[in-house]
C-alpha positions in Angstrom: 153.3 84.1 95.1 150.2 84.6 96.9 151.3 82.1 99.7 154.4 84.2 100.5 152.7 87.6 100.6 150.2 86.3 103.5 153.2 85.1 105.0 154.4 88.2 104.9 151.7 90.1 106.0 151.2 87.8 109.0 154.7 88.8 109.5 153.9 92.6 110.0 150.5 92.2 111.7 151.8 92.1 115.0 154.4 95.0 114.0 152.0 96.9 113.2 149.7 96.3 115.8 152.7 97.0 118.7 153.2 100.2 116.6 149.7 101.3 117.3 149.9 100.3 120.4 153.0 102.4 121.3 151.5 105.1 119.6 148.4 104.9 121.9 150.8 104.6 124.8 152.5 107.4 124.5 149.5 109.9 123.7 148.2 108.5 127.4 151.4 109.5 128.8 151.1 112.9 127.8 147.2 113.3 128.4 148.5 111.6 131.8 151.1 114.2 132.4 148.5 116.8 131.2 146.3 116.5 134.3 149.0 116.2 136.7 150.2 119.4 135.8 146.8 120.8 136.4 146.2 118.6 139.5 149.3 120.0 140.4 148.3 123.4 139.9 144.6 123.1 141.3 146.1 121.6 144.6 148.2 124.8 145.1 144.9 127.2 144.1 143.0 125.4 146.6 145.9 125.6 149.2 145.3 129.3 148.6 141.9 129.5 148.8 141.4 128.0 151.9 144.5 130.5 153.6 143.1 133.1 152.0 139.4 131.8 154.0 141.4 131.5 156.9 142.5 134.5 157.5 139.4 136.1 157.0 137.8 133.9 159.7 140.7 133.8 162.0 142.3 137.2 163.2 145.7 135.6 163.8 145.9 134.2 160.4 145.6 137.5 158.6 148.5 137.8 157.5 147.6 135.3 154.9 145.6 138.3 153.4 149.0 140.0 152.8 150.6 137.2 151.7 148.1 136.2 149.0 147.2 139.7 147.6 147.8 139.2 144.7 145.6 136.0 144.3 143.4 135.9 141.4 140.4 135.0 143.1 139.3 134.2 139.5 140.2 131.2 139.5 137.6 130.9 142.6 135.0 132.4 141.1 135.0 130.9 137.5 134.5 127.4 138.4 131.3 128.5 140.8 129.7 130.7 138.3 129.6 128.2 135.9 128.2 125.6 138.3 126.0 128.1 138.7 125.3 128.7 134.8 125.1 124.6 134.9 122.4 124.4 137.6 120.7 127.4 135.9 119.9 125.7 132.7 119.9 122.2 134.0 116.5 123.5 136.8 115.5 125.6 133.7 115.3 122.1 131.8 113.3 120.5 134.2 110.8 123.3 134.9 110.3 123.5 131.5 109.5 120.4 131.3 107.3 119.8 133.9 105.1 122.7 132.4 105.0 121.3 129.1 103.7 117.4 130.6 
């Protein structure tokens, strides 16, 4: 009896293990899909942000201004202030302990 149950279970090893595997494959696809969306969307922002730039430093492009009004300019300004906070604790790490040494 015990010969046929390790037959068995080297049987389903590989079932199993294709099982995981398909399982991990298709949590990647979504992660995958995940970014691409917000690839996606961070490609337009940018677009955006650099029209809206434009037509602040080019007269003939200001009617991008008009256009993109309504532009959160959050979505600018979030990223920089915290790679500002970053920097900030990051310098206040160092400094700190530079004193300390």
């Amino acid at each position: 009896m015990p010969a046929v149950a390790r037959f068995i279970r080297r049987l389903t090893e590989p079932v199993q293990a294709t099982q995981g595997l398909f399982s991990t494959i298709v949590s990647d696809e979504e992660v995958t899909l995940d970014l691409r969306a917000k690839l996606d969307q961070a490609i337009i922002d940018e677009t955006i942000a650099t029209q809206i730039i434009d037509g602040f430093q080019d007269v003939n492009k200001a009617t991008n201004l008009q256009t993109h009004a309504g532009f959160p300019l959050e979505s600018v300004f979030n990223p920089i202030n915290a790679l500002q906070m970053l920097m900030f604790w990051h310098f206040q790490g160092i400094f700190r302990g530079l004193l300390t040494s």
